[in-house]
LOMI-378161 format. One line per field, with one value per residue (C-alpha): x, y, z. Coordinates in nm, 4 decimals. Layout:
BEGIN
east X,...;
north Y,...;
up Z,...;
REM end
This chain:
BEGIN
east 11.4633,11.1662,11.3011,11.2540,10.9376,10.8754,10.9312,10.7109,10.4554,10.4698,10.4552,10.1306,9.9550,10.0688,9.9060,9.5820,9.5342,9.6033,9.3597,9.0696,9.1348,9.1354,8.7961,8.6648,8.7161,8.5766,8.2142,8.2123,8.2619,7.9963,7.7728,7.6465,7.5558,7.6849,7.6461,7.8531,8.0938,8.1307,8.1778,8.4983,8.6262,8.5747,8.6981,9.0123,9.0729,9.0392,9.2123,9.5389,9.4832,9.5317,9.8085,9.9947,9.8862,10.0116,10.3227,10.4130,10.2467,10.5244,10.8127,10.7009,10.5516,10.4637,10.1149,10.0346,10.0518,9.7799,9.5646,9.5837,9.4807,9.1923,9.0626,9.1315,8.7834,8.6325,8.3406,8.0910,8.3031,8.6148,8.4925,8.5924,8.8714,9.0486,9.0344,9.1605,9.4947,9.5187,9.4851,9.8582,9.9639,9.8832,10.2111,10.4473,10.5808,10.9578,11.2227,11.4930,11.8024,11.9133,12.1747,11.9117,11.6918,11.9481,12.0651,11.7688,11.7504,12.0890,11.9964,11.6945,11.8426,12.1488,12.3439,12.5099,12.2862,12.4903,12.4443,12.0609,11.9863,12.2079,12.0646,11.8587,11.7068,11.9094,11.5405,11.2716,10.9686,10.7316,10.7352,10.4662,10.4298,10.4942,10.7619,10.9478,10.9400,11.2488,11.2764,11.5257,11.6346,11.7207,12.0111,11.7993,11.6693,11.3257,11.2495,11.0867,10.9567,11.0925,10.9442,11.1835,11.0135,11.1184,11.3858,11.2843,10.9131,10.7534,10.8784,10.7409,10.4000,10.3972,10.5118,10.2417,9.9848,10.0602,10.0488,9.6728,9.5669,9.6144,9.4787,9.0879,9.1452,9.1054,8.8687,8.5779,8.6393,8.6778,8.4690,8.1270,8.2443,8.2250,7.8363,7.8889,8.1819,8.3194,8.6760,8.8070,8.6510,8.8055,9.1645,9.1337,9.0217,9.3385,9.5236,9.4056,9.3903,9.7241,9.9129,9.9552,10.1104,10.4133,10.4274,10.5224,10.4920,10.1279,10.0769,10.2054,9.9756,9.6304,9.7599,9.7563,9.4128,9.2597,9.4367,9.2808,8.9451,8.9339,9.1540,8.9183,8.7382,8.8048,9.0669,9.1957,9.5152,9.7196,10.1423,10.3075,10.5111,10.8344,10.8747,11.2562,11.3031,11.0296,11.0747,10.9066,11.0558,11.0894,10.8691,10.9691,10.6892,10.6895,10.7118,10.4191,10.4452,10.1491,10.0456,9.7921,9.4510,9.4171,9.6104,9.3559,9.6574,9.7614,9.4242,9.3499,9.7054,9.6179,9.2124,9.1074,8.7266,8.7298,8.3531,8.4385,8.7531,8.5260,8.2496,8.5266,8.6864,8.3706,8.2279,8.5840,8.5336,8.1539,8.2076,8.4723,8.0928,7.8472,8.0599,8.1955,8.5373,8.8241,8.8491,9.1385,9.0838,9.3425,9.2125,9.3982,9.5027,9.8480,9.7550,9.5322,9.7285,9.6378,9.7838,9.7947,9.5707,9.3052,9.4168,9.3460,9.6192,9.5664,9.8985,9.9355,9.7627,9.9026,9.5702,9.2911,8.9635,8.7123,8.2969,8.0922,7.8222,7.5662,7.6825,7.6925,7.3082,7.2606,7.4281,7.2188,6.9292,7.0118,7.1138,6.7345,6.5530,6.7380,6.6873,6.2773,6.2209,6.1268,6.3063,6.2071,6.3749,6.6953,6.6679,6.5833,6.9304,7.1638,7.0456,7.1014,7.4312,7.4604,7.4546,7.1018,7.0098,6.6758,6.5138,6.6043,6.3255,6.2513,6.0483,6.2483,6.5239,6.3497,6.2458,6.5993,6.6932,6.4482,6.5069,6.8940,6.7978,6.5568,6.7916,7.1213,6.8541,6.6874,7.0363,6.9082,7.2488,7.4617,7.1787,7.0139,7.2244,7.4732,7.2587,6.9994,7.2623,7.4275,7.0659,7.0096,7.3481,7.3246,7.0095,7.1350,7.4520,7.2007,6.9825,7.3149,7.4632,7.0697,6.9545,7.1490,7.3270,7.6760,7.9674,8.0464,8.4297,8.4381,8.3324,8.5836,8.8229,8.5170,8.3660,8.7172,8.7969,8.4200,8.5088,8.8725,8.7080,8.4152,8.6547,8.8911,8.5780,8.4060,8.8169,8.7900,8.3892,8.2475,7.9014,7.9091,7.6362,7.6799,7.3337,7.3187,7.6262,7.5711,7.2087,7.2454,7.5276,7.3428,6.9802,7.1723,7.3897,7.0297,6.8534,7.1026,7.1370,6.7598,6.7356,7.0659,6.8342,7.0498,6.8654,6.8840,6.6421,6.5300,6.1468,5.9364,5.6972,6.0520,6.1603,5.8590,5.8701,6.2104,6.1027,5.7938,6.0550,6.2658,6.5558,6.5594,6.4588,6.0839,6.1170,6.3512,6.1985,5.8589,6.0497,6.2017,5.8706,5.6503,5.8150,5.7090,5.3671,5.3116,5.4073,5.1823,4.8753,4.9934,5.0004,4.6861,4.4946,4.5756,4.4825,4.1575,4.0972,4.1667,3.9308,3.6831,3.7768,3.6980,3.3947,3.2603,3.3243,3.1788,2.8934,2.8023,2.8381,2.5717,2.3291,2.3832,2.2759,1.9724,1.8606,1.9343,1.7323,1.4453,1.4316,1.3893,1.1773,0.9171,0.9070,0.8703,0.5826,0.4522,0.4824,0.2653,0.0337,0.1278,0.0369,0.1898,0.5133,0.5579,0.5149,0.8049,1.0515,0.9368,1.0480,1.4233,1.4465,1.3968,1.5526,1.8953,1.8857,1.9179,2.1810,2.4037,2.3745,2.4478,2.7823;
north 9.9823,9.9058,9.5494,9.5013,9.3316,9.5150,9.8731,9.7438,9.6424,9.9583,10.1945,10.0060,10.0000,10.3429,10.4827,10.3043,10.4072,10.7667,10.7430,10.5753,10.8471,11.1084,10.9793,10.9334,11.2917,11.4372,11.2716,11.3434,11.6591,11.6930,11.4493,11.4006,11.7546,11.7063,12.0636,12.1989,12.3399,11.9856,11.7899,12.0100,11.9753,11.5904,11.5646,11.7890,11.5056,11.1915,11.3416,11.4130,11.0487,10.9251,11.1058,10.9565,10.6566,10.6539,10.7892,10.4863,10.2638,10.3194,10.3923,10.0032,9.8516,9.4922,9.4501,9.7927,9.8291,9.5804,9.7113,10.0266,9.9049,9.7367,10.0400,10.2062,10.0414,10.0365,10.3682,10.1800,10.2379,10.5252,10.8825,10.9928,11.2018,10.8943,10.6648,10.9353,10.9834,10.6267,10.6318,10.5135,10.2580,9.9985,10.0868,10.3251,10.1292,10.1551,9.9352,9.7504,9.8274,9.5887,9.3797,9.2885,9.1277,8.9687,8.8211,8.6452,8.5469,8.3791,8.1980,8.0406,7.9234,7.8333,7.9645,8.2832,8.4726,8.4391,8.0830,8.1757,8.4908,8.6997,9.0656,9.2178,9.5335,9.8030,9.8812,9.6851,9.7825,9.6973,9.7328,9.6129,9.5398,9.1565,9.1454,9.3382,9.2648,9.2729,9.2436,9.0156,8.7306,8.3695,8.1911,8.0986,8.4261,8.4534,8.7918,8.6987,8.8745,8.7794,8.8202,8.8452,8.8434,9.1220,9.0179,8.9003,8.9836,8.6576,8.7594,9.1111,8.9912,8.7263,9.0718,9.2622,9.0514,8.9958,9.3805,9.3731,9.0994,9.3440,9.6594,9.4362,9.3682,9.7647,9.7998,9.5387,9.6780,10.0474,10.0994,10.0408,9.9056,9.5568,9.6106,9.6078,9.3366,9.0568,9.1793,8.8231,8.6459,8.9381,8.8537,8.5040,8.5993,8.8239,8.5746,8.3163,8.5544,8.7197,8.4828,8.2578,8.5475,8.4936,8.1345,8.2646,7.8934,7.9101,8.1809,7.9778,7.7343,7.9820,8.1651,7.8051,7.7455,8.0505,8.0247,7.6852,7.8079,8.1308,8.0984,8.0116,8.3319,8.6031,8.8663,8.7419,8.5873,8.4934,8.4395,8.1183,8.0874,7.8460,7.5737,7.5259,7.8439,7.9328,7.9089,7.9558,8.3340,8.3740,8.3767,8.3347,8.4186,8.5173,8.9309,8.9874,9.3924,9.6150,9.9311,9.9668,9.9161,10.2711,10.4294,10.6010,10.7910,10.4283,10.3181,10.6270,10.6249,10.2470,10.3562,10.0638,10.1153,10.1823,10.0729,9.6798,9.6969,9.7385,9.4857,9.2169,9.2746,9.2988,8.8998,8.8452,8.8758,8.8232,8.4766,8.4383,8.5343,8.2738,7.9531,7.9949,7.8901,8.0712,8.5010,8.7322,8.9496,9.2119,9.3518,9.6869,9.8612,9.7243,9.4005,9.4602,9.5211,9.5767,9.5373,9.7553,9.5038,9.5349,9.1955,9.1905,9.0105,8.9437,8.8715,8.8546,8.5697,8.6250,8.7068,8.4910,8.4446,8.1766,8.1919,7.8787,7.7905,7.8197,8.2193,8.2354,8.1566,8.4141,8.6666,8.5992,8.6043,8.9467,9.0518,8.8974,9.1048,9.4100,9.3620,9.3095,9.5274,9.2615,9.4317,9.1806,8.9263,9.1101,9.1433,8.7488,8.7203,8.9674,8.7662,8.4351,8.6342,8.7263,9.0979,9.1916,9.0290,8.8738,9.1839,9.4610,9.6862,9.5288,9.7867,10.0683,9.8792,9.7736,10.1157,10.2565,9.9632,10.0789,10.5149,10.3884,10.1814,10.4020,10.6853,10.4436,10.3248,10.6765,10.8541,11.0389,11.0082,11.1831,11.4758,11.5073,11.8534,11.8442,11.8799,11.5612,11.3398,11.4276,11.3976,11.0460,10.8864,11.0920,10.8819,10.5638,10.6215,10.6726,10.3695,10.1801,10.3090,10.2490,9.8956,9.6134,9.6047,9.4373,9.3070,8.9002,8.8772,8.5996,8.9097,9.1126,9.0525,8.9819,9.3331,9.4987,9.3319,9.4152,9.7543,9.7966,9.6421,9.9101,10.1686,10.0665,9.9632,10.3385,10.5060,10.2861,10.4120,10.6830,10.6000,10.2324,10.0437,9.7660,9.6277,9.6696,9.4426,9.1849,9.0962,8.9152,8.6804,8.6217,8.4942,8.2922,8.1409,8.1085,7.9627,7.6973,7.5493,7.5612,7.3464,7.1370,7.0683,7.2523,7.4884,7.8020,8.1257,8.2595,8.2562,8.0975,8.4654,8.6644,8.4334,8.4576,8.8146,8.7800,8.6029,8.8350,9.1063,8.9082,8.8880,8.5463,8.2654,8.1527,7.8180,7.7723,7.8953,7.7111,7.4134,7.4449,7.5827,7.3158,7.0214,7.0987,7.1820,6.8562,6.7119,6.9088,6.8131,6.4488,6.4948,6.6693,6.4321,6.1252,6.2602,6.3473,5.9642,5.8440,6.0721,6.0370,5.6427,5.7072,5.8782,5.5800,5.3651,5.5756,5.6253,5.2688,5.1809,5.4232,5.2863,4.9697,5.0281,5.2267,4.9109,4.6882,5.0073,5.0232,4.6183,4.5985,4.8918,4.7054,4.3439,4.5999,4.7644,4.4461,4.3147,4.5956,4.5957,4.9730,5.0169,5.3543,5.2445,4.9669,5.2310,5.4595,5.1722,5.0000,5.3730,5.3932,5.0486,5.1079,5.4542,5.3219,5.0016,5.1801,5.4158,5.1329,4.9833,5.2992,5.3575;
up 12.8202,12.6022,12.6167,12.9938,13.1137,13.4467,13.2241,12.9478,13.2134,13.3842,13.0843,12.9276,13.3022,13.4092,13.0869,13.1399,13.4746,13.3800,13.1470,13.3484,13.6096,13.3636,13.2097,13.5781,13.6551,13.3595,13.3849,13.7649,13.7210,13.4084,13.5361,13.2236,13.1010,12.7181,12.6447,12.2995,12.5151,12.7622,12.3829,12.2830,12.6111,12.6136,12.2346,12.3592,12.6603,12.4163,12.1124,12.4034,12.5562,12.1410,12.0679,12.4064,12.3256,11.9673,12.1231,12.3431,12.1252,11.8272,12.1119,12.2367,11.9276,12.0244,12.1234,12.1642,11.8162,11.7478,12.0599,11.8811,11.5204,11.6848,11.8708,11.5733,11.3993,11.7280,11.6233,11.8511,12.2315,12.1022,12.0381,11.6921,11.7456,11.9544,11.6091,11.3647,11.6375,11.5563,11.2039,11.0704,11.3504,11.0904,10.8142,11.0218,11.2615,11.2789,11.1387,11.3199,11.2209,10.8787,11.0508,11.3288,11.0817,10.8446,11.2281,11.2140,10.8691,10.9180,11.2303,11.0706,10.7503,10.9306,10.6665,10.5181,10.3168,9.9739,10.0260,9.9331,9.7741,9.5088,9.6422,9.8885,9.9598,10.1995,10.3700,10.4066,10.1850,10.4439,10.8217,11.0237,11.4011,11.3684,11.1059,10.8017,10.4554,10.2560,9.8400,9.7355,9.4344,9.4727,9.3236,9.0559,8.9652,9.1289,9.2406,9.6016,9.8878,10.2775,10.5876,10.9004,11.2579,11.4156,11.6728,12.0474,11.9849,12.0875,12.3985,12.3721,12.3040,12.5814,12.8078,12.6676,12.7113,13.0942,13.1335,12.9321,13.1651,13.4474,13.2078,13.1714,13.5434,13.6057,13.2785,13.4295,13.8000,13.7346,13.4094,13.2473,12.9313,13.0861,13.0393,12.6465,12.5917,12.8023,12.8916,12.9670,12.6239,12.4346,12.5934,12.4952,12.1361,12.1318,12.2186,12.0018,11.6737,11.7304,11.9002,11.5285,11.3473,11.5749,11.3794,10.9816,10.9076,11.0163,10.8293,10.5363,10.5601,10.6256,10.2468,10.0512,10.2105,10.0914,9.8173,9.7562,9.8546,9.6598,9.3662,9.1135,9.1631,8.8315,8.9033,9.2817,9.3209,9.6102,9.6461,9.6092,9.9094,9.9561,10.1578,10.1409,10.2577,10.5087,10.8992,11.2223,11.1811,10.8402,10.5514,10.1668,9.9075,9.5381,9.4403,9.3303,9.1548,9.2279,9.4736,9.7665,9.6705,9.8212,9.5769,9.3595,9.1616,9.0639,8.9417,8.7076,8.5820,8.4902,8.4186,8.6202,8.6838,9.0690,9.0647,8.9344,9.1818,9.4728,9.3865,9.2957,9.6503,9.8624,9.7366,9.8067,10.1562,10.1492,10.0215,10.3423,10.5670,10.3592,10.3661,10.7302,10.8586,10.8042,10.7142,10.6409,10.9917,10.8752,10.5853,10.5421,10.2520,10.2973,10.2530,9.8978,9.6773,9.2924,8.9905,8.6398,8.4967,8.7455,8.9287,9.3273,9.5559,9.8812,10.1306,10.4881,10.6359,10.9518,11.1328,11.0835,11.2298,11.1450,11.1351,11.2531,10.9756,11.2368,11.3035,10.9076,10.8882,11.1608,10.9513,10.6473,10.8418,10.9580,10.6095,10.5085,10.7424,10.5941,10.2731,10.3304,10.5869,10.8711,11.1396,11.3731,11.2143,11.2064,11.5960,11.5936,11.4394,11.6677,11.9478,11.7958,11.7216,12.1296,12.0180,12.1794,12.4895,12.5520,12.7627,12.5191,12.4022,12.0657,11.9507,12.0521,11.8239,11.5474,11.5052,11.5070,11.2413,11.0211,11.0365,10.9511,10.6671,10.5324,10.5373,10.3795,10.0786,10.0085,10.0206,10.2961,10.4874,10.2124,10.1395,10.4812,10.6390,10.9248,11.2222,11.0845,11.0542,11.3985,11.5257,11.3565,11.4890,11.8268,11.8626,11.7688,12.0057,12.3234,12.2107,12.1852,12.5297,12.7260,12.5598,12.6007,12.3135,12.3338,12.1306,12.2139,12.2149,11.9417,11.7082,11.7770,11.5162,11.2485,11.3632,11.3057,10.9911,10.8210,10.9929,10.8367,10.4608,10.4527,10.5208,10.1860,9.9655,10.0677,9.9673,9.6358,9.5860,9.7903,9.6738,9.6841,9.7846,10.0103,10.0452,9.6396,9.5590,9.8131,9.7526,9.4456,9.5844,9.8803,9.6915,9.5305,9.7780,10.0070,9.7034,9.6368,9.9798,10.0140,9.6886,9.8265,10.1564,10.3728,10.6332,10.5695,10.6965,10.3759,10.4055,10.0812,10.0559,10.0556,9.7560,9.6041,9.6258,9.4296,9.1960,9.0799,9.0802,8.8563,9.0836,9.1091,8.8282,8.9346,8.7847,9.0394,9.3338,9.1940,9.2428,9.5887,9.7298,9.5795,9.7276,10.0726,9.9330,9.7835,10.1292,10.3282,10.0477,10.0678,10.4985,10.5133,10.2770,10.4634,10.7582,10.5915,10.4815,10.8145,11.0123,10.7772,10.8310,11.1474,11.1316,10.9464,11.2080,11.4821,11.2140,11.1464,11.5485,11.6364,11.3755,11.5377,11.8318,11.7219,11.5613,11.9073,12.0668,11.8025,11.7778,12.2233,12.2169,11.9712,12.2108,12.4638,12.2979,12.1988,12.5680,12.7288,12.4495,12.3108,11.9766,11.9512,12.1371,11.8569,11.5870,11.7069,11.7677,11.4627,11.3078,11.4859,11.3620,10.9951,10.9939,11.1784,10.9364,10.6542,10.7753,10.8697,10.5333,10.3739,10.5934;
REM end
């Protein structure tokens, strides 16, 4: 049945209105009134609505799967309880039965399977909502891994995403999240992120360009994947041995230091922010894996998002205001970002910024008691819910994907520090295109303050700063010169005509017989004769 558009449509509708009635209900009959009591009773509804929702998601799979990934890293609109149901709908999705897939396999390679590979595995060793992964070894020997789309789900996902057209109908008609995200941007994103993975070949292509763009970097590395064998449907790449980057019992047996694991693996993904373009926008455990000798691998290319360079600066410039405490200028960028609209309380916001900071850099968050820290983000949850604060659709995927990477980095180091590990990288990324004569946001008394710190070579800095100096010295002196041109000018004019004054003044004098008359004029002669000789 799961198979059949109208029962697929009706399933993934049916549920949503449930749950929009459900959710209507509740707050009419609260009003409001978040007492303790009102919160278990609302945390009882949503952790019920998850568990459904989990239910039909992995009964379905398709789209729903994905859906539910995504709301999975979605802390800012689920309540908490919703996105730990949800944990898990990103590596237990059923299998299709073996023959299903090797169906498949044999319809794209047109071909028994013999005629290509010696063995292959009786289950696949990875099952995802896209595609399986099965192990297996060519004629020649090579130990490879092969991805088989999952049979008839390009139609699935075509269903699917007619029934979720009609699902953001009810959500901006019936609900207030349209206030915080544009419904119909957000489809389009979904369909232009997820729509790809459907193309394996695609996928192909995104892993050689990161692969291209990344490779050189020390202790990454990315699968060679195979042409010859590779389809619309079915994807051929090397084996490449390891075990989830999440899997701490692998990484002491190995006594790989967690701490260098993490660091390597966030400017993995922090270098995808500064250059713009292209980012990995699934970046789950299941797709990290790590080897015994500390090596990172990164597969899956299937979802991929992409940064302009313009949002990039943005981000940095946000990141800047951070890191020096000019909360205004982090505002500046979340509306050059489209998060903060023009007539938000700035104030109220900046203020907000700062308490979280404050408490991340002093520790506060980890040592602060139970009822602080439910008081801190209660706060920022109200400000978030009053202000106009929203999320623009094209940052969808990026929010869940820096959502999804913070999670793994904080399993691989609980006591990592973000803001610690990316500032370095980020200096000198800003310093470099500021020498290059790029534009970039980083102000010159925020390098300067670097530099005294000894965070950042002041030879350097020196250098880039001084060159707009020396052109503001060079500007402002020949303006100098040519008003005091000027001046001259206007100078030596008036003492001309205080001589043709003085000189008619004296014939006058001289006319009418005044003695005294002659003396002044003879005077403003003399006096305005000498001052246009010395101009």
């Amino acid at each position: 049945m799961k198979n059949f558009a109208i029962y697929r449509i009706y399933r993934i509708v049916w549920m949503s209105i449930k749950f929009f009635v459900q959710v209507m209900f509740f707050q009419r009959r609260y009003k409001g009134r978040f007492t303790p009591i009102v919160n278990l009773k609302w945390e009882k509804l949503v952790t019920k609505q998850a568990k459904e929702y989990k239910k039909t998601a992995l009964q379905l799979g398709g789209l729903m799967i994905k859906v539910g990934q995504f709301l999975s890293t979605r802390a800012d609109i689920m309540p908490p309880s919703f996105i730990e149901e949800l944990e898990g709908l990103t590596d237990r999705v059923p299998s299709v039965p073996k023959e299903q897939a090797m169906d498949v396999l044999k319809e794209e390679w047109n071909a028994e399977l013999d005629d290509f590979v010696s063995n292959l595995s009786e289950q696949p060793v990875a099952s995802a909502s896209i595609g399986e992964v099965y192990k297996g070894t060519l004629k020649n020997g090579e130990t490879v891994a092969i991805k088989i789309q999952r049979p008839g789900i390009e139609r699935i996902i075509r269903i699917d995403f007619r029934a979720m057209k009609i699902v953001i109908w009810l959500v901006r008609h019936f609900t207030k999240f349209s206030k915080q995200l544009d419904f119909n941007l957000l489809y389009k994103e979904m369909v232009n992120t997820i729509a790809p993975e459907l193309n394996f070949l695609q996928e192909l292509q995104n892993g050689r360009n990161f692969s291209n763009r990344y490779g050189h970097l020390k202790g990454i590395r990315f699968p060679v994947y195979y042409d010859e064998f590779s389809t619309r449907r079915v994807l051929v790449m090397e084996w490449i041995e390891g075990s989830r980057i999440s899997d701490i019992a692998y990484l002491e047996t190995h006594q790989l230091d967690r701490s260098s694991i993490t660091k390597r693996l966030f400017l993995l993904f922090l270098e995808q922010v500064l250059e713009g373009g292209e980012f990995h926008a699934d970046p789950h455990a299941g797709n990290i894996l790590i080897q015994a000798d500390g090596t990172i691998v990164l597969i899956d290319f299937g979802m991929v998002g992409s940064i302009t360079k313009e949002q990039s600066q943005s981000i940095v410039k946000v990141v800047e205001g951070i890191i020096f405490s000019q909360y205004d200028q982090v505002l500046d960028g979340l509306e050059e970002l489209q998060f903060l609209l023009p007539e938000a309380n700035r104030t109220l916001l900046a203020d907000a910024i700062a308490r979280l900071v404050s408490a991340y850099e002093s520790n506060e968050l980890k040592e602060m008691d139970n009822f602080v820290v439910e008081r801190l983000l209660t706060d920022l949850k109200e400000i978030v819910r009053t202000q106009p604060v929203q999320l623009p659709a094209e940052f969808a995927f990026f929010g869940r994907a820096i959502s999804t990477l913070v999670g793994v980095l904080y399993i691989l180091d609980p006591n990592v520090d973000l803001l610690a590990l990316g500032k370095p990288r980020i200096l000198e990324w800003t310093t470099s295109k500021a020498i290059g004569g790029e534009k970039v946001n980083f102000s010159a008394a925020n390098l300067l303050k670097l530099g005294k710190k000894g965070l950042l070579p002041l030879r350097k800095i020196s250098t880039f700063l001084e060159e707009p100096t020396k052109m503001r010295e060079y500007m402002q002196k020949r303006d100098e010169q040519i008003l005091t041109h000027q001046l001259k000018l206007q100078s030596r004019l008036f003492s001309g005509i205080s001589m043709m004054i003085g000189l008619t003044t004296f014939f006058v004098g001289l006319g009418i017989h005044n003695q005294t008359l002659m003396i002044y004029a003879s005077l403003i002669f003399v006096v305005a004769g000498w001052m246009f000789r010395k101009k």
